[in-house]
DRENVEX-36226 format. One record per residue (C-alpha): chain; x, y, z; residue in one letter. Coordinates in steps of 0.25 Angstrom, whole numbers. Layout:
N
NODE / chaine / east / north / up / residu
NODE / A / X / Y / Z / A .
...
//
This chain:
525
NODE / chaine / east / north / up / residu
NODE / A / 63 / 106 / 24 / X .
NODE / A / 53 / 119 / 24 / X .
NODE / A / 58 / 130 / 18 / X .
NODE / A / 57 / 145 / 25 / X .
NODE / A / 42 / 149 / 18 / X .
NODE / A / 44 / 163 / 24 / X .
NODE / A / 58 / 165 / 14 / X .
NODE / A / 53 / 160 / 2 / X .
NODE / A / 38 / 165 / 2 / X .
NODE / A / 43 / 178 / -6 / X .
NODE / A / 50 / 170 / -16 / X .
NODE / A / 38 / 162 / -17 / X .
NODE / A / 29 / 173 / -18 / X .
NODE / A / 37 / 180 / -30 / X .
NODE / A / 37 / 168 / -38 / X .
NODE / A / 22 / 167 / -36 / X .
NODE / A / 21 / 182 / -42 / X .
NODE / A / 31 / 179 / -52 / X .
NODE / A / 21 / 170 / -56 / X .
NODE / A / 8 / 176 / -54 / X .
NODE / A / 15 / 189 / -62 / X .
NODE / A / 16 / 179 / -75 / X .
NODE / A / 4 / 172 / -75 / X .
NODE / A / -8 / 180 / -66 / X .
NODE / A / -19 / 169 / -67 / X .
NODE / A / -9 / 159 / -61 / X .
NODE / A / -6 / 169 / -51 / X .
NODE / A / -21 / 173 / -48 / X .
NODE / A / -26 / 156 / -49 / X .
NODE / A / -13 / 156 / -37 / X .
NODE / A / -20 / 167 / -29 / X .
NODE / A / -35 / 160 / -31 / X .
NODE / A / -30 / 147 / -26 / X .
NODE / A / -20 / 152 / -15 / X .
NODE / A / -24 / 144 / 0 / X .
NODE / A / -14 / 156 / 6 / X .
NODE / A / -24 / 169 / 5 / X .
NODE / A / -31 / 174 / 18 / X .
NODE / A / -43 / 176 / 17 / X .
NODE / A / -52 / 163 / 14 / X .
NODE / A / -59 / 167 / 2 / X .
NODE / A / -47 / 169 / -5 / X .
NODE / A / -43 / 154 / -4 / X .
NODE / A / -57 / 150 / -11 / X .
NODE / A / -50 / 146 / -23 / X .
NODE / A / -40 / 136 / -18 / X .
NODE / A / -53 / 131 / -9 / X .
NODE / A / -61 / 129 / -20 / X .
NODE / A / -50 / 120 / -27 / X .
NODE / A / -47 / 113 / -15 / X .
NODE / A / -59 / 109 / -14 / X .
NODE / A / -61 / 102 / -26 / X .
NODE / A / -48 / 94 / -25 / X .
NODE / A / -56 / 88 / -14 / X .
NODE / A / -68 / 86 / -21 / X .
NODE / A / -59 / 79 / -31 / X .
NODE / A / -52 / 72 / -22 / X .
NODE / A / -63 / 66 / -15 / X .
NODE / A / -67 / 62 / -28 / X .
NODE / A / -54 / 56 / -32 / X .
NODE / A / -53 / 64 / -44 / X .
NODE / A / -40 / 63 / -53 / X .
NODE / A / -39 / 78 / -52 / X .
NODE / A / -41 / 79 / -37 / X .
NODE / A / -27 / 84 / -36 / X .
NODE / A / -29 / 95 / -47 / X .
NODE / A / -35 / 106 / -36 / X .
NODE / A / -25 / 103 / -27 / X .
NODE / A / -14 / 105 / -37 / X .
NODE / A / -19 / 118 / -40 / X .
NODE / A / -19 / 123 / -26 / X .
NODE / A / -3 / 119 / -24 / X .
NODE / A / 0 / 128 / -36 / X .
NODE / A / -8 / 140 / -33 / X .
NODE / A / -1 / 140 / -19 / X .
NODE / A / 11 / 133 / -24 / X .
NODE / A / 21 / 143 / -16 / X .
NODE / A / 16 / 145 / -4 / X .
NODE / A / 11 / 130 / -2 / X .
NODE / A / 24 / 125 / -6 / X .
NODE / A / 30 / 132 / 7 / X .
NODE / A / 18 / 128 / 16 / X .
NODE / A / 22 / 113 / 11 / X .
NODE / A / 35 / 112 / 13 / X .
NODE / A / 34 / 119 / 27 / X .
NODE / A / 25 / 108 / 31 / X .
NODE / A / 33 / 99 / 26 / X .
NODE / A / 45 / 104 / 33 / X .
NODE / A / 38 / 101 / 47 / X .
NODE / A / 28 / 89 / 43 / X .
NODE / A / 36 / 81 / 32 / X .
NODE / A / 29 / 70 / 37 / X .
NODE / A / 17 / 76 / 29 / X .
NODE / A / 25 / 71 / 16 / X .
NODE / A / 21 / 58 / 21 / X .
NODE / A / 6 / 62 / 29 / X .
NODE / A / 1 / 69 / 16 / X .
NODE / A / 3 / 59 / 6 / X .
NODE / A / -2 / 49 / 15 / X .
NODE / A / -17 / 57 / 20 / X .
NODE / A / -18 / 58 / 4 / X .
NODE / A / -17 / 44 / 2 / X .
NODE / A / -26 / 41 / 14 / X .
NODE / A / -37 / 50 / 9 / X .
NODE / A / -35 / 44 / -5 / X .
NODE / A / -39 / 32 / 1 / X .
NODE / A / -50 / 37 / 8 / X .
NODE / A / -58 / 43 / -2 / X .
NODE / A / -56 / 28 / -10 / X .
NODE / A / -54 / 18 / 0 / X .
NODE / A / -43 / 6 / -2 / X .
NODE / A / -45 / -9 / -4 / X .
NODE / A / -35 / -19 / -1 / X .
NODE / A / -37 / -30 / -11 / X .
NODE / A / -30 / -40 / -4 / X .
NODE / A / -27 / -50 / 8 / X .
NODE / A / -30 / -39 / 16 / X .
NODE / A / -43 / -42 / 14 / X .
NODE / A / -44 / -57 / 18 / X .
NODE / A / -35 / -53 / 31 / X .
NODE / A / -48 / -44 / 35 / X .
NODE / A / -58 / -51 / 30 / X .
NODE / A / -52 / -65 / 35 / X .
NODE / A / -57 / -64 / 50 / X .
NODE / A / -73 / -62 / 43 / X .
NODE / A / -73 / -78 / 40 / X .
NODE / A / -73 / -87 / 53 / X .
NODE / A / -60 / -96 / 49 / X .
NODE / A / -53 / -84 / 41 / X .
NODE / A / -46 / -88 / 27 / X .
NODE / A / -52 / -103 / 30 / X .
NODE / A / -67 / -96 / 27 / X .
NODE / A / -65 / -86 / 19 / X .
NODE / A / -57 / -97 / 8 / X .
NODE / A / -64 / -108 / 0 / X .
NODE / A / -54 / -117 / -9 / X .
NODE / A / -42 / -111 / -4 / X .
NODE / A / -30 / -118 / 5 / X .
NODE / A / -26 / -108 / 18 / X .
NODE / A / -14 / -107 / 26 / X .
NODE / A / -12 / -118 / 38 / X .
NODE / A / -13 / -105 / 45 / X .
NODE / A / -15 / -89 / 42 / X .
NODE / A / -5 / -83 / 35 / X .
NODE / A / -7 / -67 / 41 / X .
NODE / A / -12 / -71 / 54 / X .
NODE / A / -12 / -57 / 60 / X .
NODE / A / -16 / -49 / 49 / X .
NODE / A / -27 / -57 / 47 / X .
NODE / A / -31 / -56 / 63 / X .
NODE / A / -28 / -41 / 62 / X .
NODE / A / -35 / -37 / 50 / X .
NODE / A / -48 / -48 / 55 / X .
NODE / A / -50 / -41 / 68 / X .
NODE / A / -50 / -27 / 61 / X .
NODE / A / -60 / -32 / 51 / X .
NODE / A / -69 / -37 / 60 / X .
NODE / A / -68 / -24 / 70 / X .
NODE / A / -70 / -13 / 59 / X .
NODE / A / -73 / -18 / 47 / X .
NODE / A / -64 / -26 / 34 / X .
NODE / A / -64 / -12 / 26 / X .
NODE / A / -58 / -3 / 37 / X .
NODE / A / -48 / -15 / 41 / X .
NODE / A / -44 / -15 / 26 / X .
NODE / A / -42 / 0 / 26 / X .
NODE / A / -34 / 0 / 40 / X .
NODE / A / -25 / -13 / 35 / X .
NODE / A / -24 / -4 / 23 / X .
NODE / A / -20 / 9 / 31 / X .
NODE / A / -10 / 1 / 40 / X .
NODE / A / -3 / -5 / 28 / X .
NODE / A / -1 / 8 / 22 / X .
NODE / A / 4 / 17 / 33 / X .
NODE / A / 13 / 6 / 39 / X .
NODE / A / 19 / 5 / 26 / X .
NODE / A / 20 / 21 / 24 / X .
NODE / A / 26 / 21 / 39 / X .
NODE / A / 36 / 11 / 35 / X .
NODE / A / 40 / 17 / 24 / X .
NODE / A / 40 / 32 / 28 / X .
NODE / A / 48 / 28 / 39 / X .
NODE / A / 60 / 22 / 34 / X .
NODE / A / 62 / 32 / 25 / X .
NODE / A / 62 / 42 / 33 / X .
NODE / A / 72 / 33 / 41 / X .
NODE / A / 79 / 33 / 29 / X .
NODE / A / 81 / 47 / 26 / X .
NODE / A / 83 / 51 / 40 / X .
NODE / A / 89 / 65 / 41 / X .
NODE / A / 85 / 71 / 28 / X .
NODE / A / 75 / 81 / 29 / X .
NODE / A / 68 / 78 / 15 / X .
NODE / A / 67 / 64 / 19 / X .
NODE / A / 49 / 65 / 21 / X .
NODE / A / 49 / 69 / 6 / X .
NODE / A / 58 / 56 / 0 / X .
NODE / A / 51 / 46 / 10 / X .
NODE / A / 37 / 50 / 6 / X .
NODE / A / 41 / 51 / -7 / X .
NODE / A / 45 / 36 / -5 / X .
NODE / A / 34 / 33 / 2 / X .
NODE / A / 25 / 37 / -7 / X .
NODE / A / 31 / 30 / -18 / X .
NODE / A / 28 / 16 / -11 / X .
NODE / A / 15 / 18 / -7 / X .
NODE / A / 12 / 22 / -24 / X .
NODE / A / 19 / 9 / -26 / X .
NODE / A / 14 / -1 / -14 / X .
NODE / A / -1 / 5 / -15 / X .
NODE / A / -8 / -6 / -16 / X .
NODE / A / 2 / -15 / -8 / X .
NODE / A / 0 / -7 / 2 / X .
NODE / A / -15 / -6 / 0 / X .
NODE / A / -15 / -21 / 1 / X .
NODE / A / -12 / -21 / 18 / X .
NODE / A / -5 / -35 / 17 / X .
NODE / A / 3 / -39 / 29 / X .
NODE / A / 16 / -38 / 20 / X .
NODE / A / 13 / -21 / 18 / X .
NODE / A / 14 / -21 / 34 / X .
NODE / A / 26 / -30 / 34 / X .
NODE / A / 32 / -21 / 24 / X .
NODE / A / 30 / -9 / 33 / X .
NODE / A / 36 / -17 / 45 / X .
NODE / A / 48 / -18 / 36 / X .
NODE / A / 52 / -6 / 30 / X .
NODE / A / 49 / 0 / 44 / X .
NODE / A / 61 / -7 / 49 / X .
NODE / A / 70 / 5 / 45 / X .
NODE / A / 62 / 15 / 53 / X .
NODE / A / 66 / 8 / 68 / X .
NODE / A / 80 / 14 / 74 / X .
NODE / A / 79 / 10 / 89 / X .
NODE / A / 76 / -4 / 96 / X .
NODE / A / 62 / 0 / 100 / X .
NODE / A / 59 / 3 / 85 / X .
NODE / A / 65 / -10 / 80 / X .
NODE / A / 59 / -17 / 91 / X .
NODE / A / 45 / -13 / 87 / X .
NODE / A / 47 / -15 / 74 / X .
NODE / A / 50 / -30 / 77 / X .
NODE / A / 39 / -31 / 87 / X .
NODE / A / 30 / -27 / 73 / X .
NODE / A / 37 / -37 / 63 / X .
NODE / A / 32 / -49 / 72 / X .
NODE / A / 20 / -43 / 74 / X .
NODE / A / 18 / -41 / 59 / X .
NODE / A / 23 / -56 / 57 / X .
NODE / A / 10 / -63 / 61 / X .
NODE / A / 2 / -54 / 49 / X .
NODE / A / 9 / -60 / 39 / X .
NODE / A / 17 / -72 / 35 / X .
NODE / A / 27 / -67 / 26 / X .
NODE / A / 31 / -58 / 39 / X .
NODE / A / 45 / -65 / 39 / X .
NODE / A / 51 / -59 / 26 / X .
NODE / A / 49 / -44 / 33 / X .
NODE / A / 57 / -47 / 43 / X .
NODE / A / 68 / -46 / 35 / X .
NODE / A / 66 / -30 / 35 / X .
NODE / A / 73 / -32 / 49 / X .
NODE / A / 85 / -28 / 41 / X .
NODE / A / 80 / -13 / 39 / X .
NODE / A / 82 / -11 / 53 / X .
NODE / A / 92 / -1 / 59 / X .
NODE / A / 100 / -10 / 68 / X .
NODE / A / 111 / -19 / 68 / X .
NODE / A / 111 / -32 / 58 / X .
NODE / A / 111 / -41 / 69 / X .
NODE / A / 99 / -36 / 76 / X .
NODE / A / 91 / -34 / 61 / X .
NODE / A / 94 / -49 / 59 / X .
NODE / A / 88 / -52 / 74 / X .
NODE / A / 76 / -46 / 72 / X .
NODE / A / 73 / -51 / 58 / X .
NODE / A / 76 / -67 / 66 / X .
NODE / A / 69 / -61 / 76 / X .
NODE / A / 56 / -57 / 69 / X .
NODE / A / 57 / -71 / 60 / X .
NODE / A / 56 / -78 / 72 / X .
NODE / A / 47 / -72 / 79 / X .
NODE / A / 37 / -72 / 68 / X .
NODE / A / 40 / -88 / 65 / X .
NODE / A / 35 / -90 / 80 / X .
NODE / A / 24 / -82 / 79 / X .
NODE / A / 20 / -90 / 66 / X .
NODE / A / 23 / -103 / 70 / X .
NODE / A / 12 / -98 / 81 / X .
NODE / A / 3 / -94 / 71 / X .
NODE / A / 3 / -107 / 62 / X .
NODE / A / 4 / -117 / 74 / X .
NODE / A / 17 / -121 / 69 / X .
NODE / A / 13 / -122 / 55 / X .
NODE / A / 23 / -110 / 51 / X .
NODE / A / 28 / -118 / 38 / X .
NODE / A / 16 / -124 / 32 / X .
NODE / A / 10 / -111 / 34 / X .
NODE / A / 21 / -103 / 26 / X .
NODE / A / 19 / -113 / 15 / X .
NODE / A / 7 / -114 / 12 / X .
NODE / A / 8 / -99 / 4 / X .
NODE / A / 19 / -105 / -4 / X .
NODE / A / 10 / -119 / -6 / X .
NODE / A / -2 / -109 / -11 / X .
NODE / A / 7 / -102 / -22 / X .
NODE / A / 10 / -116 / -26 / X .
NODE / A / -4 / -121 / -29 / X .
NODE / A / -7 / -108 / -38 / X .
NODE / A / -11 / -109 / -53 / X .
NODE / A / 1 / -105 / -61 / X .
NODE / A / -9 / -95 / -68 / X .
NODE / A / -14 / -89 / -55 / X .
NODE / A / -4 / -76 / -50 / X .
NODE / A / -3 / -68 / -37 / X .
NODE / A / 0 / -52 / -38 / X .
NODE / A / 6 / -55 / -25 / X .
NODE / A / 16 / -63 / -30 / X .
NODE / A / 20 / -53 / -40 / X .
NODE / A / 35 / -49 / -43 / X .
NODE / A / 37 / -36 / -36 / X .
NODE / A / 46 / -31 / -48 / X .
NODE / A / 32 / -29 / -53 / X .
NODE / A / 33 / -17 / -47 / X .
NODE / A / 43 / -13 / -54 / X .
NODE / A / 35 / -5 / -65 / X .
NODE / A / 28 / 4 / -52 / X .
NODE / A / 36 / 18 / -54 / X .
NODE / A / 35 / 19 / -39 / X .
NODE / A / 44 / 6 / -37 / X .
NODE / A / 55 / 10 / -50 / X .
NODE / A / 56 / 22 / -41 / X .
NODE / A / 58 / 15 / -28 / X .
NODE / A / 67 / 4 / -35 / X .
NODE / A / 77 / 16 / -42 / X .
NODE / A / 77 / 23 / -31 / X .
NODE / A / 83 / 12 / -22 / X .
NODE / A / 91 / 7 / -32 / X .
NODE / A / 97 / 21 / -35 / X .
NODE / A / 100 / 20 / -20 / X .
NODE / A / 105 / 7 / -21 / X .
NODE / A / 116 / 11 / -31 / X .
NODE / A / 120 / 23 / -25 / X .
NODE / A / 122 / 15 / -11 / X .
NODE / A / 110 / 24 / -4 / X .
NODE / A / 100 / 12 / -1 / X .
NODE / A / 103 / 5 / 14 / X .
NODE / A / 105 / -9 / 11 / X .
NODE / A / 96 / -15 / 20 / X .
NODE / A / 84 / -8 / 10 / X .
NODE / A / 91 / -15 / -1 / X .
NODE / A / 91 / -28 / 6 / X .
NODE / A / 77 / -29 / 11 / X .
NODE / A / 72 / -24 / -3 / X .
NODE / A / 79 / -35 / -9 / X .
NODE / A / 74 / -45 / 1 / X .
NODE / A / 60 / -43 / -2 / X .
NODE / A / 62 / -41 / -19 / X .
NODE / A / 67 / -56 / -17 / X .
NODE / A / 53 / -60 / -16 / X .
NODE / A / 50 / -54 / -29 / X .
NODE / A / 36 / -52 / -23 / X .
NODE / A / 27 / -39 / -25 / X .
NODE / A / 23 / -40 / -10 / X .
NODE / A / 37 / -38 / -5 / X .
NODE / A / 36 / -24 / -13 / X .
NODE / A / 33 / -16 / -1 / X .
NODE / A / 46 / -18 / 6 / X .
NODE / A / 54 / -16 / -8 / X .
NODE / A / 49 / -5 / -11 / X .
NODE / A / 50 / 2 / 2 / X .
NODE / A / 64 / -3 / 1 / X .
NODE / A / 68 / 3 / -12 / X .
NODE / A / 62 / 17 / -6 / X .
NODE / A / 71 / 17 / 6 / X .
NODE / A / 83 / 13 / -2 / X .
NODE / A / 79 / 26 / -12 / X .
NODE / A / 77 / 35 / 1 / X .
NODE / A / 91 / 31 / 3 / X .
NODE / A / 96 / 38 / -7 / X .
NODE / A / 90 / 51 / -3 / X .
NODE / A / 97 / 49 / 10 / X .
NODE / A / 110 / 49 / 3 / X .
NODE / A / 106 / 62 / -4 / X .
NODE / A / 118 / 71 / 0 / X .
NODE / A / 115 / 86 / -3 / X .
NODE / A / 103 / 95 / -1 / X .
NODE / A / 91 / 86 / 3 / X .
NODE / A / 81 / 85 / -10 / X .
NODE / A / 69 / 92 / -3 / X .
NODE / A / 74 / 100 / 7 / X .
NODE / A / 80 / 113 / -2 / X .
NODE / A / 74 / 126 / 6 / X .
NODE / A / 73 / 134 / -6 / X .
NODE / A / 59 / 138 / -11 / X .
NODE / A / 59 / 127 / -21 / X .
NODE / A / 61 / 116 / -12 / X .
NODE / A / 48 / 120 / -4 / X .
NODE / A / 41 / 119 / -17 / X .
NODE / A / 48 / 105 / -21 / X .
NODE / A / 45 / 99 / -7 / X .
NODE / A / 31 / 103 / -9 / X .
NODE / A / 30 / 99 / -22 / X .
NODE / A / 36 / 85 / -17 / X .
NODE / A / 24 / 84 / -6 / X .
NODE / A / 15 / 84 / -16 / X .
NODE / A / 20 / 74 / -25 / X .
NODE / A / 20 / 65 / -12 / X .
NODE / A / 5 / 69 / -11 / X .
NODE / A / 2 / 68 / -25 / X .
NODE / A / 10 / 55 / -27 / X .
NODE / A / 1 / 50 / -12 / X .
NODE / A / -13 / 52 / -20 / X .
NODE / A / -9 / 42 / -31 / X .
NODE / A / -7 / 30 / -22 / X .
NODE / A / -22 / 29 / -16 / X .
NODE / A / -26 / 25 / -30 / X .
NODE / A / -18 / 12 / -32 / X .
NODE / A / -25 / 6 / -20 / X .
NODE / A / -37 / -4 / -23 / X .
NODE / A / -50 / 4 / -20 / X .
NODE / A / -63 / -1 / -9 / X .
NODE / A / -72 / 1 / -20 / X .
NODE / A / -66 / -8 / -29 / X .
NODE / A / -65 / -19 / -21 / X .
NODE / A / -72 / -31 / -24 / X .
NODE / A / -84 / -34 / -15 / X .
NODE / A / -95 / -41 / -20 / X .
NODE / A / -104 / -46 / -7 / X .
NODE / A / -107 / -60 / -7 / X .
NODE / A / -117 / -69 / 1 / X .
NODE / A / -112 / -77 / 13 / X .
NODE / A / -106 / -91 / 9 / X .
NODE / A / -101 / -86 / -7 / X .
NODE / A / -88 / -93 / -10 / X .
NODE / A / -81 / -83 / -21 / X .
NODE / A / -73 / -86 / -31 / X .
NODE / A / -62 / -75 / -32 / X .
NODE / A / -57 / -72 / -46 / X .
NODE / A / -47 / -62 / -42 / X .
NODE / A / -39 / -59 / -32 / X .
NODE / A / -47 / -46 / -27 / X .
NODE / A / -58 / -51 / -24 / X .
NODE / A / -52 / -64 / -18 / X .
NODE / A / -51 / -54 / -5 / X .
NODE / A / -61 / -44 / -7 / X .
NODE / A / -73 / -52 / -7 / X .
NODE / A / -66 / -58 / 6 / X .
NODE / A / -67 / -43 / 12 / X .
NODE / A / -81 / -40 / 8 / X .
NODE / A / -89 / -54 / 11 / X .
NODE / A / -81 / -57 / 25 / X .
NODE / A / -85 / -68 / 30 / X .
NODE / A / -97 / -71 / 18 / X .
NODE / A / -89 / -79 / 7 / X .
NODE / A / -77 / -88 / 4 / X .
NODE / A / -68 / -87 / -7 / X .
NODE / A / -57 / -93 / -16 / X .
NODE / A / -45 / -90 / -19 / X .
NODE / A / -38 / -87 / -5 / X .
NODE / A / -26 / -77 / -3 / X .
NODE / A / -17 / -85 / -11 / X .
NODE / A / -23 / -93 / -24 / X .
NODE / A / -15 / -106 / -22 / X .
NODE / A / -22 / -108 / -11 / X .
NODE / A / -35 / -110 / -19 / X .
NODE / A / -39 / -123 / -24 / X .
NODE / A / -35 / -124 / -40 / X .
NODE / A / -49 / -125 / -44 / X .
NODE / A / -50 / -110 / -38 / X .
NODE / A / -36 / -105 / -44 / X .
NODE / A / -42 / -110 / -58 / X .
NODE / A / -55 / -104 / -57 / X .
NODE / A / -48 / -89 / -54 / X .
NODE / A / -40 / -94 / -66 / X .
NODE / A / -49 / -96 / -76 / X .
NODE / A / -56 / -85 / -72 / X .
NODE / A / -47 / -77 / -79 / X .
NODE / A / -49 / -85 / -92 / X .
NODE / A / -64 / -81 / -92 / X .
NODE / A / -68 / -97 / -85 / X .
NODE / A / -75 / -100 / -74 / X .
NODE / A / -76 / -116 / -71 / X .
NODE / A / -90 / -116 / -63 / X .
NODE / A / -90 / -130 / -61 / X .
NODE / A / -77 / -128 / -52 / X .
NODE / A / -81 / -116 / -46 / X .
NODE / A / -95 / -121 / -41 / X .
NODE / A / -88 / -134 / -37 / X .
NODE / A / -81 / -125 / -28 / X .
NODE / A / -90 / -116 / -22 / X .
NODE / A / -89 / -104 / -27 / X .
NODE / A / -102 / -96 / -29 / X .
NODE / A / -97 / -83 / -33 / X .
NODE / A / -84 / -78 / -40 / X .
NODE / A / -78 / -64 / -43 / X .
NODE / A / -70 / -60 / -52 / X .
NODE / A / -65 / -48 / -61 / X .
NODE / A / -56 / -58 / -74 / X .
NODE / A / -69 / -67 / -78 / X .
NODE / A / -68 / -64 / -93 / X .
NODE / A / -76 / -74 / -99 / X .
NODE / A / -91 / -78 / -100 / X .
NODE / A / -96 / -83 / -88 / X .
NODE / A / -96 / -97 / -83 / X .
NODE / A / -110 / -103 / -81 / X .
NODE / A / -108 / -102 / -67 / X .
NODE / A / -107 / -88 / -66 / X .
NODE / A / -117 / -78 / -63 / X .
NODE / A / -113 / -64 / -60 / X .
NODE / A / -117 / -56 / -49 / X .
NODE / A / -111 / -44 / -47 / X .
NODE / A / -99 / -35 / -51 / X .
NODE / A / -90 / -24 / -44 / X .
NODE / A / -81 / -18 / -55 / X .
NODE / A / -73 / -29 / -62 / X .
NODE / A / -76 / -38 / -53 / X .
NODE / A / -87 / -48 / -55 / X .
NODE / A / -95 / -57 / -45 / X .
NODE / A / -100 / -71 / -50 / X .
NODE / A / -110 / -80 / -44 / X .
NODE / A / -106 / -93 / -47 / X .
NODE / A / -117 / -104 / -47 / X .
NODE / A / -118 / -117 / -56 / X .
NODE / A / -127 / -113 / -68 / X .
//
């Protein structure tokens, strides 16, 4: 992939005079910001403009990248074949860049999740779990992420709910990105340019599963289980795979549908349909465990919750995930792998699995799909006959490469900004004993996170669950009403929200505000 810096300098150097001849103030700005000269003074141009990119950047100015841009074309030429050297030993930098940019994004403006994540962490804070932390809401006969919850709890209690959210959040994205990364490059096995399409890929999903992936639920580590089932090639690999799906099978109770991602790997039929019995009924015995033999009434009572919603009331989770369809990230992905599809270049087993999972017509599903779809594209680069894309060894593919890096670098900065920020998380601080009202959903979780242990709160995880007086109160909330005889009745002394556009009820006395969100105290009048 790197081309011979020492033969082409000349022809670099001439086309740099060529242009310095024309036009001598670009020529002499070139020479001001050059990183190349000798003696230190001479690079205090391109110093200076360094550092006022990081000044910007710490700053998180739109124009941050502007300094930066600049330095590329003064030394354009000679950076170009620095690049593209490194490249040609490290292409894994393709990948490592990209991913220190978005780490240090994050760094300078912390993540929330704004979730379930946070009731797994903040769940071991309340003596009973879910049972104290939920008023007027039905539970479960028993825990439906039984290890998460343990996991995350014991965390939580040793270093703190924040660093926990943050170290869930990192897992969730760099076993995802491990995953993904390497069953393409499994995919495009034997090309040379492959580090350039599969970040490309790469980056593609994580623009697309952002805040999916911010979330850190249980499924976003399934999903990365699943998809990693096209890395493994010998017995040990497939072994240790296996060993980690059960594993990963008493963190979630919807574990049963991964399995199915058994068909990904590379080895006979008959041993893929093996594993996938085996892995069911390993993790039906490890459940029938957990539940004391109340595996079905368990698994029901999700399905029994849904049932007892409002009509009015609706879940994003429960979202088409065709309402994706409108991201440019996933008509990319989706005409790619149909493209692939049609010319016979997409592996089967990628179409089958996607298909699998669209059957559900749920949003949650998405991070299999799309991963799917990206591996079906790749396959059509691995058909590619001819000269690889990325690998011409004339001067202007070491400019292209480069050029490439740095839309992967560029297109790396954009995805920090689509995760929900720290600072905007809801966090009103309430005495010992409240019992909160949530309005929305965000705060249905947050208030859990930053009270642990103090409050109680309705709705729960799912809003069937809650008792319809509850469900009509969040209801008419919307509509700008507030019944207070039904509240107080309740219990509720406080309620937050960010929808209440009417005048206030008589029982409403309001105490403080964070952004939209409003924080009520509610007390007969």
């Amino acid at each position: 992939m790197a081309p011979d810096s020492g033969a082409r300098a000349p022809a670099q150097a001439a086309s740099g005079q060529g242009v310095s001849a024309r036009l001598p103030i670009l020529g002499a700005s070139r020479r001001l910001l050059s990183i190349y000269e000798d003696a230190p003074y001479r690079n205090a141009g391109a110093i200076l403009v360094f550092v006022c990119g990081l000044v910007l950047l710490a700053r998180l100015s739109p124009l941050a990248m502007l300094p930066f841009l600049v330095l590329v074309w003064a030394n354009a030429d000679r950076l170009a074949l620095r690049v593209d050297s490194l490249l040609g030993a490290a292409p894994w930098l393709l990948v490592a860049i990209p991913a220190a940019a978005i780490l240090a994004r994050l760094v300078l403006q912390p993540p929330a999740a704004s979730d379930d994540l946070l009731r797994h962490i903040a769940s071991a804070f309340w003596p009973r779990g879910y049972q104290d932390m939920y008023v007027h809401t039905a539970l479960p006969p028993h825990p439906l992420y039984p290890g998460f919850d343990g996991l995350l709890g014991y965390l939580a209690q040793r270093i703190g709910l924040p660093a926990t959210m943050w170290l869930a959040q990192a897992a969730a994205f760099a076993c995802y990105s491990f995953a993904v990364i390497g069953a393409g490059l499994r995919v495009l096995s034997g090309r040379e340019d492959r580090w350039f399409w599969v970040a490309a890929g790469w980056l593609l999903l994580c623009s697309l599963l952002a805040l999916r992936l911010s979330l850190a639920r249980p499924e976003v580590f399934m999903a990365a289980w699943a998809i990693s089932a096209v890395i493994p090639r010998s017995r040990g690999g497939i072994a240790l795979w296996v060993v980690i799906g059960v594993a990963l099978g008493s963190a979630y109770w919807l574990a049963p549908i991964y399995y199915t991602a058994a068909l990904l790997l590379q080895t006979s039929l008959r041993a893929r349909l093996a594993i996938a019995a085996a892995l069911g009924t390993a993790w039906a015995l490890l459940w029938l465990w957990l539940t004391g033999g109340e595996l079905v009434a368990t698994f029901v009572w999700p399905l029994e919750a849904v049932g007892r919603r409002i009509p009015e009331l609706s879940v994003g989770e429960n979202v088409s995930i065709f309402a994706m369809v409108s991201a440019p990230e996933f008509v990319l992905l989706a005409a790619g792998a149909a493209w692939a599809i049609g010319k016979g270049a997409a592996e089967p087993r990628f179409v089958l699995l996607a298909g699998f999972f669209l059957l559900s017509n749920q949003i949650r599903y998405a991070n299999v799909v799309a991963a799917m779809f990206m591996l079906c594209a790749l396959g059509l680069i691995a058909a590619a006959k001819g000269e690889e894309l990325l690998r011409s060894r004339t001067q202007s593919g070491a400019k292209l490469r480069s050029v490439v890096a740095a839309v992967l670098l560029l297109c790396a900065l954009s995805i920090p900004p689509q995760v929900p920020k720290w600072a905007d998380q809801v966090r009103f601080q309430l005495p010992p004993g409240s019992v909160v009202l949530a309005g929305n959903m965000p705060p249905m979780y947050s208030m859990l996170f930053h009270n642990p242990g103090r409050i109680r709160i309705s709705p729960g995880f799912e809003l069937g669950a809650a008792r319809p007086e509850v469900q009509r109160a969040i209801l008419d909330l919307g509509s700008g009403r507030l019944d207070c005889v039904a509240v107080l009745a309740l219990g509720f002394t406080h309620l937050v929200e960010n929808s209440f556009a009417g005048v206030p009820a008589s029982c409403m006395r309001l105490e403080a505000t964070q952004n939209t969100w409003r924080l009520w105290r509610l007390a007969a009048p």
